[in-house]
C-alpha positions in Angstrom: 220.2 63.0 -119.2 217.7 60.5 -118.2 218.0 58.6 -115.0 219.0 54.8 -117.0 221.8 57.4 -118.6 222.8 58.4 -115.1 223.8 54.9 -114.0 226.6 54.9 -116.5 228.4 58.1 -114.9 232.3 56.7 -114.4 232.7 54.9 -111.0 229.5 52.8 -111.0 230.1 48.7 -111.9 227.1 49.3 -114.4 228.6 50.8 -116.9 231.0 48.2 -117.5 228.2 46.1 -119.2 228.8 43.4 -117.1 226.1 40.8 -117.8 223.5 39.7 -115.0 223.9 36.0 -113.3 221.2 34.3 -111.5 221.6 32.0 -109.2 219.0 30.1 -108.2 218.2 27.7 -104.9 215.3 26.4 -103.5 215.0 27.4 -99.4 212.4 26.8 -97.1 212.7 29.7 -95.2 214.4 33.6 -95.2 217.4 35.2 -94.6 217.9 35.3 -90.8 216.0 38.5 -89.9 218.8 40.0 -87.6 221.0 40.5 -90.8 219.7 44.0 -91.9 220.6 45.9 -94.3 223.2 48.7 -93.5 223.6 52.0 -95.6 227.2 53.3 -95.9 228.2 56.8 -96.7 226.6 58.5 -99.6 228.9 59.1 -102.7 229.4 62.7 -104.5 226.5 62.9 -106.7 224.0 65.8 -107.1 221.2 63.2 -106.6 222.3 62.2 -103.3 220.6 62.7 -100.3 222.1 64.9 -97.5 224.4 63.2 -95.1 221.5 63.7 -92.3 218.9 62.3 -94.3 221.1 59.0 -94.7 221.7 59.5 -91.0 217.8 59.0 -90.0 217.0 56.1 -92.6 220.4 54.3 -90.9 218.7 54.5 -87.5 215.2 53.8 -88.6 215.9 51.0 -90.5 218.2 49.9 -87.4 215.4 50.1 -85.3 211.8 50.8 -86.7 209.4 51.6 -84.1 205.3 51.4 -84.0 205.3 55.0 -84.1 206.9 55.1 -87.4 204.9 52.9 -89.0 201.6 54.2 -88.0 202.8 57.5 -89.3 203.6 56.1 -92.6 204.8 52.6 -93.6 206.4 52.6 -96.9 209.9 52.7 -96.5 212.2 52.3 -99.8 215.8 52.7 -100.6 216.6 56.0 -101.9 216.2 57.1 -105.5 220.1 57.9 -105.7 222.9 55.7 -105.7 222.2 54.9 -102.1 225.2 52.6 -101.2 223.3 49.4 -99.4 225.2 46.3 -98.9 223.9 42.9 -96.5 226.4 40.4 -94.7 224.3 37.8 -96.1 225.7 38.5 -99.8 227.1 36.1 -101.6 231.2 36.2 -102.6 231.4 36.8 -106.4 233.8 34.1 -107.5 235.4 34.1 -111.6 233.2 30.8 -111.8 230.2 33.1 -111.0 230.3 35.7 -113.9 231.2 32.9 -116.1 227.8 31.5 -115.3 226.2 34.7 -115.9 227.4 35.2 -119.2 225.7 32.0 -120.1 222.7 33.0 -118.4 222.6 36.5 -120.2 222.9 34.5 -123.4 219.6 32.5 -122.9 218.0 35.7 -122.7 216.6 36.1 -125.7 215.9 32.5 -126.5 212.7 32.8 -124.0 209.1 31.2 -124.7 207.5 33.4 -127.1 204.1 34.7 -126.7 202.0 33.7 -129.7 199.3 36.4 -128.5 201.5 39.1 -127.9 201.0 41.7 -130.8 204.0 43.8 -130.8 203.7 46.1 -133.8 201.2 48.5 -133.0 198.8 49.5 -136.1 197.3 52.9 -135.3 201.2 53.5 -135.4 201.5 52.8 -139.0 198.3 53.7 -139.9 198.6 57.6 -140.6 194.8 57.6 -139.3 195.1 60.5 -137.6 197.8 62.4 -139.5 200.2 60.9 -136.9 200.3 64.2 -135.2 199.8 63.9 -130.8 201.0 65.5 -127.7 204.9 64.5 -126.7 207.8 66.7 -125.3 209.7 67.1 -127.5 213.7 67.0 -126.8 214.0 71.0 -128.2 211.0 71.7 -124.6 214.1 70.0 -122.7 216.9 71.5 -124.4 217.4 74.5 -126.7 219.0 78.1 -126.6 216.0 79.3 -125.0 218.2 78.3 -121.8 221.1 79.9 -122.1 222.7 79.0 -118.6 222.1 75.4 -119.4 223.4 74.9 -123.5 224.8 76.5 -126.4 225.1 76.0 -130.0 226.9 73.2 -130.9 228.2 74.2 -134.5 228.7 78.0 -133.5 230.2 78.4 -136.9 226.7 77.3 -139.1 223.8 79.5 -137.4 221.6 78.1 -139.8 222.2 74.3 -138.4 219.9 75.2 -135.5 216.9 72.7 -135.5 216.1 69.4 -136.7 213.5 66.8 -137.1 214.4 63.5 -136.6 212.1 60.6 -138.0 211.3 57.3 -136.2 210.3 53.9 -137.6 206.8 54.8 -137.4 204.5 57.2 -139.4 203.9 59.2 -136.9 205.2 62.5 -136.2 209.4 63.5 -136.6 210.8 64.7 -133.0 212.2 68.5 -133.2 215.8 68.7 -131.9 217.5 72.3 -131.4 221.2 71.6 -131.9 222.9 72.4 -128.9 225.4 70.9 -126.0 225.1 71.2 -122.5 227.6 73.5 -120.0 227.4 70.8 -117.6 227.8 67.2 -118.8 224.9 65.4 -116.3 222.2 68.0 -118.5 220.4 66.8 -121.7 222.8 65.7 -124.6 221.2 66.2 -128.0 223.1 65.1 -130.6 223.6 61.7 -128.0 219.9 61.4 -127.8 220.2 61.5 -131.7 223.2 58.9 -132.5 221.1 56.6 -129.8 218.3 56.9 -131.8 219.3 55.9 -134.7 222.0 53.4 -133.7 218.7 51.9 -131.8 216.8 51.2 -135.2 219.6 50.4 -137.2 220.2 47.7 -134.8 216.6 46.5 -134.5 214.1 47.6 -137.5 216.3 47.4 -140.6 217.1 44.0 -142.7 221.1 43.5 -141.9 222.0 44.4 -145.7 220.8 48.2 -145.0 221.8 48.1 -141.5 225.5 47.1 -143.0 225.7 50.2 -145.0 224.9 52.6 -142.3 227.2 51.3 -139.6 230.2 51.1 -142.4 233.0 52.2 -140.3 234.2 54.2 -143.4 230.7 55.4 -145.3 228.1 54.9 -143.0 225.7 57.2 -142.2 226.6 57.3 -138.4 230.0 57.7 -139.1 229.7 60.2 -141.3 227.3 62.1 -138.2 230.0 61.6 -135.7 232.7 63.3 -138.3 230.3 66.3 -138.8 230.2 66.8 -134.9 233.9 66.7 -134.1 234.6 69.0 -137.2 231.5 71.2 -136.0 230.1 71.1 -139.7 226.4 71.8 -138.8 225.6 71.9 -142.1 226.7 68.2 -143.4 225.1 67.3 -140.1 221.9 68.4 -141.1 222.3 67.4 -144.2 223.2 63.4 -143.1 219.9 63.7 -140.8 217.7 64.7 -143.7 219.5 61.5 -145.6 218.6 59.5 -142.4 214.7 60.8 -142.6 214.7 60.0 -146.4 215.9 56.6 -146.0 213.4 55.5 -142.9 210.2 56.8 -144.8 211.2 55.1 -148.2 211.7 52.0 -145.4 208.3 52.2 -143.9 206.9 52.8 -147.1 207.7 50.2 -148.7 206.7 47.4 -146.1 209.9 46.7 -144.8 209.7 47.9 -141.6 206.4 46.4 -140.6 207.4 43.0 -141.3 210.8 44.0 -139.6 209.0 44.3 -136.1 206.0 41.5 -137.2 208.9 38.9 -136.7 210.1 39.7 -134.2 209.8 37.4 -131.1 210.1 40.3 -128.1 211.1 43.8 -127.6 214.8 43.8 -127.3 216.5 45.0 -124.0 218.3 48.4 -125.6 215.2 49.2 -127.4 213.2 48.9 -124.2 216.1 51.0 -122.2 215.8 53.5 -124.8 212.3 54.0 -124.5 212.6 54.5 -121.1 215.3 56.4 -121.2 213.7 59.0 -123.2 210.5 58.9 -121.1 212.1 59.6 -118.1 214.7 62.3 -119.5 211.6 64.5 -121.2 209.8 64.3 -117.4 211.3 63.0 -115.0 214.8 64.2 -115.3 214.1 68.1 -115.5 211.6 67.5 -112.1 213.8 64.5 -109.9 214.5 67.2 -107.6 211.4 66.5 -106.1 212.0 62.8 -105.4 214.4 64.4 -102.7 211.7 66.4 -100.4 210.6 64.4 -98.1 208.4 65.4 -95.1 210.3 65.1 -91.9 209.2 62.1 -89.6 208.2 59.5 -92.5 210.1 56.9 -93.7 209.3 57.3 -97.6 212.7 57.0 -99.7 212.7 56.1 -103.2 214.7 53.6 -105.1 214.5 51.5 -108.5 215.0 48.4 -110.1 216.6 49.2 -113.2 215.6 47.5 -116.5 217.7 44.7 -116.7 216.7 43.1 -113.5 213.1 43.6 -114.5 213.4 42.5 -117.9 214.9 39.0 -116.4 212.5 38.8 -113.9 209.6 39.0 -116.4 211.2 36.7 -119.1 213.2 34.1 -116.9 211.4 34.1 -113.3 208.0 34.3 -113.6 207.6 33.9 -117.7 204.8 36.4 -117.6 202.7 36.5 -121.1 200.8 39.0 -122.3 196.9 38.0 -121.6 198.1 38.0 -117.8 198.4 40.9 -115.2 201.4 42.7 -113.6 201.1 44.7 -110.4 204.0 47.0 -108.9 203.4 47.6 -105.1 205.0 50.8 -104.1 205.8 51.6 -107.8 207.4 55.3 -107.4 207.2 57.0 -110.7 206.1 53.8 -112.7 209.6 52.6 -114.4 208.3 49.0 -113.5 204.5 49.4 -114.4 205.7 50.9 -118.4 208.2 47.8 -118.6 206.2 45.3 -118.1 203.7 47.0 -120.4 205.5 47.0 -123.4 207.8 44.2 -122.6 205.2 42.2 -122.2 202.2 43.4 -123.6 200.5 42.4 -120.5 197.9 44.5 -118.3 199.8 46.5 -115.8 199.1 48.4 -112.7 200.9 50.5 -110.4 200.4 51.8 -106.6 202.1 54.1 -105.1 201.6 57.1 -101.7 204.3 59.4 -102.3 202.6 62.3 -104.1 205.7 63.8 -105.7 206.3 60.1 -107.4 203.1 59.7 -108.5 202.7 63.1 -110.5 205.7 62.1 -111.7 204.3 58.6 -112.6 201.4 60.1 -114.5 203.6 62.9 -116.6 205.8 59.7 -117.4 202.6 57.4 -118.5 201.5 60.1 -121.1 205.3 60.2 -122.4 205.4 56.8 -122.6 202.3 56.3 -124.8 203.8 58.8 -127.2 207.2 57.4 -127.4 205.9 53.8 -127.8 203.8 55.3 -130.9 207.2 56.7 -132.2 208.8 53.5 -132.3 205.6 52.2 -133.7 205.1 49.4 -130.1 201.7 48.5 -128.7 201.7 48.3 -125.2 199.3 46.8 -122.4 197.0 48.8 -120.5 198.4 50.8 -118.3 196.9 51.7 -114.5 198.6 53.6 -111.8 197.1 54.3 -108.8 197.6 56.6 -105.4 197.7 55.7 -101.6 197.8 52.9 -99.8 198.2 49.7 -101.3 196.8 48.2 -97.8 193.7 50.0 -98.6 193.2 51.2 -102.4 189.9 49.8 -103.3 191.0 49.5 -107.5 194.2 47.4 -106.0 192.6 45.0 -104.0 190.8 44.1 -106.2 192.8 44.1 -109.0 195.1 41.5 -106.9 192.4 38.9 -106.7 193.0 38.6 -110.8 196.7 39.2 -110.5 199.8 36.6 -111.9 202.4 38.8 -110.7 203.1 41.3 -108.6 206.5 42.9 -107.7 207.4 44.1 -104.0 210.9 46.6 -103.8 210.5 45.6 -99.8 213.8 46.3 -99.8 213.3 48.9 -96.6 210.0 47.8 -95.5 208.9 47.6 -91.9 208.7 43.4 -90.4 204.9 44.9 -89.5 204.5 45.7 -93.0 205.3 42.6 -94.8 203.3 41.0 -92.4 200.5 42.7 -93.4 201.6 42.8 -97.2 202.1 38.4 -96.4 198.2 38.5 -95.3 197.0 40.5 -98.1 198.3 37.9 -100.3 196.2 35.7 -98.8 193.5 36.7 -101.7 195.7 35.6 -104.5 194.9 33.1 -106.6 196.7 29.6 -107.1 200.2 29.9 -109.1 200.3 33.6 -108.9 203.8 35.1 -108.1 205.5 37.5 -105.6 208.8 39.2 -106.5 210.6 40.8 -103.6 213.7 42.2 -102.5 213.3 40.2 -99.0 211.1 37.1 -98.4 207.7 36.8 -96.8 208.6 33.5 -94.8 209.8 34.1 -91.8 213.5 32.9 -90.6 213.3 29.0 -89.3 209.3 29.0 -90.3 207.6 25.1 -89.9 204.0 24.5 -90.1 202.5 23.4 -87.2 199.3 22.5 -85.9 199.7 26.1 -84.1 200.4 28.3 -87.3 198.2 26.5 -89.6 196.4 29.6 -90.3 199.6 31.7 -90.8 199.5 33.3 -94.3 203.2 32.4 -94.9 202.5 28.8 -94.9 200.9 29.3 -98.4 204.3 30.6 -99.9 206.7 28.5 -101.8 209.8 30.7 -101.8 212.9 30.4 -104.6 215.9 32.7 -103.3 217.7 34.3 -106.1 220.9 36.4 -106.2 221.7 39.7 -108.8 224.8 41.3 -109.5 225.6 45.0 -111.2 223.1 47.5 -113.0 220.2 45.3 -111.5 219.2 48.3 -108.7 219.4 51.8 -108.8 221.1 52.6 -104.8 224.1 49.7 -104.7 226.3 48.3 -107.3 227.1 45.2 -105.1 225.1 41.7 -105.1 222.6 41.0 -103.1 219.2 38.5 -102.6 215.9 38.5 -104.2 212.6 36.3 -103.6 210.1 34.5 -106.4 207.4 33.1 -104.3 204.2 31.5 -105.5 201.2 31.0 -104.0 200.7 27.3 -103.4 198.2 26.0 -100.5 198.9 22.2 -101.4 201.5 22.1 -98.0 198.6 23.8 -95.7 195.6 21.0 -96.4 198.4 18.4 -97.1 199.5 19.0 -93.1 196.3 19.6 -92.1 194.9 15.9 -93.7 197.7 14.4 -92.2 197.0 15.8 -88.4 192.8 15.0 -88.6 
């Protein structure tokens, strides 16, 4: 089960599809800086820290001291459902969600990119025979693990393995047949009906997408009945059908021109992606997202693939001939989003050692799986240490259009250095954060001229559910751009 899957488990707000509202208002200045944010009590959940753990981030984020911060100034929400909530969050009225359905709606009718090249050629191209390193789902699950799954048609030993083919020529993806003992564990057969539910939905013309979602003779319905009657053998036999029809697709053209008009990458395709990714290798590993080294503040959290995908599209409108830069950007969800969301040039920095191995096992996936699915994707840079200091990111930043900030848990002395560093933006670019860089009550004056915060024009922003990966309530979000218009505009007015 991959970690997008996770957020779905019964109890969390996400999985009730509930569309994302934005609501948007033009301040001056932030959130008063005495309103911090307060962790509750950790739910029952495997991935959840120990009570103690939740304990120390309570009181450091209560009251974060010099020392900490010189140890180590990264501090991020934590990478399970760490419940957070501010007193500064908005009430969610009836009116609100009503809004946001709207706003989910306009979605897809964004500004298309007439340079983004979607369809990726060396996919479809059969240059290479097609054939590359991937993990496969039978490396994740198969009887090879016997404490972990078991056949699932006990009764047809010979309906053991599968290939299953995706949209593009390259290579099928071996499946072993089996269910998992405990549910949170790799589901095949799910991974499967996603799959193909996934194209059907978004690389077939409608008339052959019709006849496999036929409630009566379609091809997934006729999958599903195979499962509940544990007839491995008319399973197998309907995924064979399903590997038959998609090449004779391809083949003939119709898939290429399929994904040549489309306008983006749709959201479920993108979560799929992901989702896969991260199962293959992040998934079997995430235990290691919960060792931390006593006496730093380093705690992981994500923002989950909605929220980015309207951030990208709707906030900052990014195309792909700009760049995208994640500061602090854990095992690189963010950085392969924006890469093949956008198309765009993306880069990712992160300290945590155990994230970033992570990040790199997930970059390699990623480039197979967007090969599978027959995407290009933007370059693709992730980086270690200290974004303060990383030689490749600050200069990088001088080029950048966006860059994304989960300052969710960050120290007041490190956004103030994070606030100067922006200082070598260039005109227009953007900052997405989880708090704001402008101080509470902040004017310009003939005092604080110099203050790097002058050059910020700040747009507040509220989300709702499956926007973050540690709180299912609402809560605030920033889209500043870098604008030094107000700075010589006081400064004329004062000579």
């Amino acid at each position: 089960m991959g970690f997008f899957d996770s957020i779905q488990k019964p109890g969390f707000t996400a999985a009730k599809g509930k569309n994302v509202h934005i609501k948007q208002e033009i301040v001056k200045t932030a959130l008063n800086p005495q309103k911090t944010f307060v962790p509750f009590a950790q739910r029952s959940n495997k991935r959840s820290l120990p009570d103690k753990n939740a304990t120390k981030l309570n009181s450091r984020i209560a009251k974060p001291s010099p020392e900490s911060r010189a140890q180590n100034p990264r501090k991020r929400p934590a990478s399970t459902p760490q419940r957070l909530e501010s007193d500064s969050d908005d009430h969610v009225s009836d009116q609100d969600f009503v809004h946001a359905r709207k706003r989910a709606r306009r979605v897809s009718d964004v500004e298309p990119d007439p340079k983004r090249q979607i369809r990726s050629r060396k996919a479809f191209s059969e240059e290479d025979g097609g054939v590359f390193p991937m993990v496969h789902a039978v490396d994740v699950a198969s009887l090879s693990k016997p404490t972990k799954y078991k056949a699932a048609f006990p009764n047809d030993p010979q309906a053991i393995e599968i290939c299953l083919q995706y949209p593009s020529a390259s290579q099928s993806e071996k499946y072993e047949l089996v269910v998992p003992l405990l549910n949170d564990d790799f589901k095949a057969l799910e991974d499967i009906r996603e799959v193909m539910e996934t194209i059907i939905s978004n690389y077939l013309p409608s008339a052959e997408a019709a006849k496999m979602q036929n409630d009566s003779t379609g091809l997934i319905r006729r999958l599903k009945r195979a499962t509940e009657r544990r007839a491995g053998n008319e399973y197998t036999d309907f995924v064979q059908e399903w590997n038959d029809t998609l090449i004779d697709l391809r083949k003939d053209g119709t898939i290429s021109k399929t994904i040549d008009g489309w306008k983006g990458v749709d959201l479920k395709l993108l979560e799929r992606i992901l989702t896969q990714t991260y199962s293959r290798t992040v998934s079997p590993r995430v235990h290691t997202l919960r060792h931390y080294q006593n006496g730093t503040d380093n705690v992981y959290g994500e923002l989950l693939p909605k929220f980015i995908s309207l951030i990208l599209k709707q906030d900052v409108k990014m195309k792909s001939d700009q760049i995208f830069i994640d500061l602090g950007s854990g095992v690189g969800n963010c950085v392969l989003q924006a890469a093949v969301e956008v198309g765009c040039e993306s880069w990712g920095c992160e300290m945590m050692d155990n994230a970033c191995e992570l990040a790199e096992l997930q970059e390699r996936e990623f480039n197979a799986r967007c090969r599978l699915w027959g995407l290009s994707a933007g370059d693709i840079h992730l980086e270690r240490g200290d974004f303060l200091k990383n030689p490749a990111i600050l200069k990088i930043l001088q080029k950048a259009d966006v860059v994304l900030v989960n300052n969710q848990a960050f120290t007041p002395n490190l956004n103030e250095d994070l606030t100067n560093l922006f200082l070598d933006l260039k005109e227009g670019a953007k900052i997405v954060s989880l708090k704001s860089f402008v101080p509470h009550g902040h004017k310009i004056t003939s005092k604080n001229l110099s203050a790097a915060c002058n050059r910020l024009e700040v747009v507040q922003k509220t989300y709702f559910s499956a926007c973050v990966s540690w709180t299912e309530t609402a809560g605030t979000y920033y889209v500043s751009t870098k604008d030094s218009s107000k700075v010589q505009a006081f400064a004329e007015k004062i000579m």
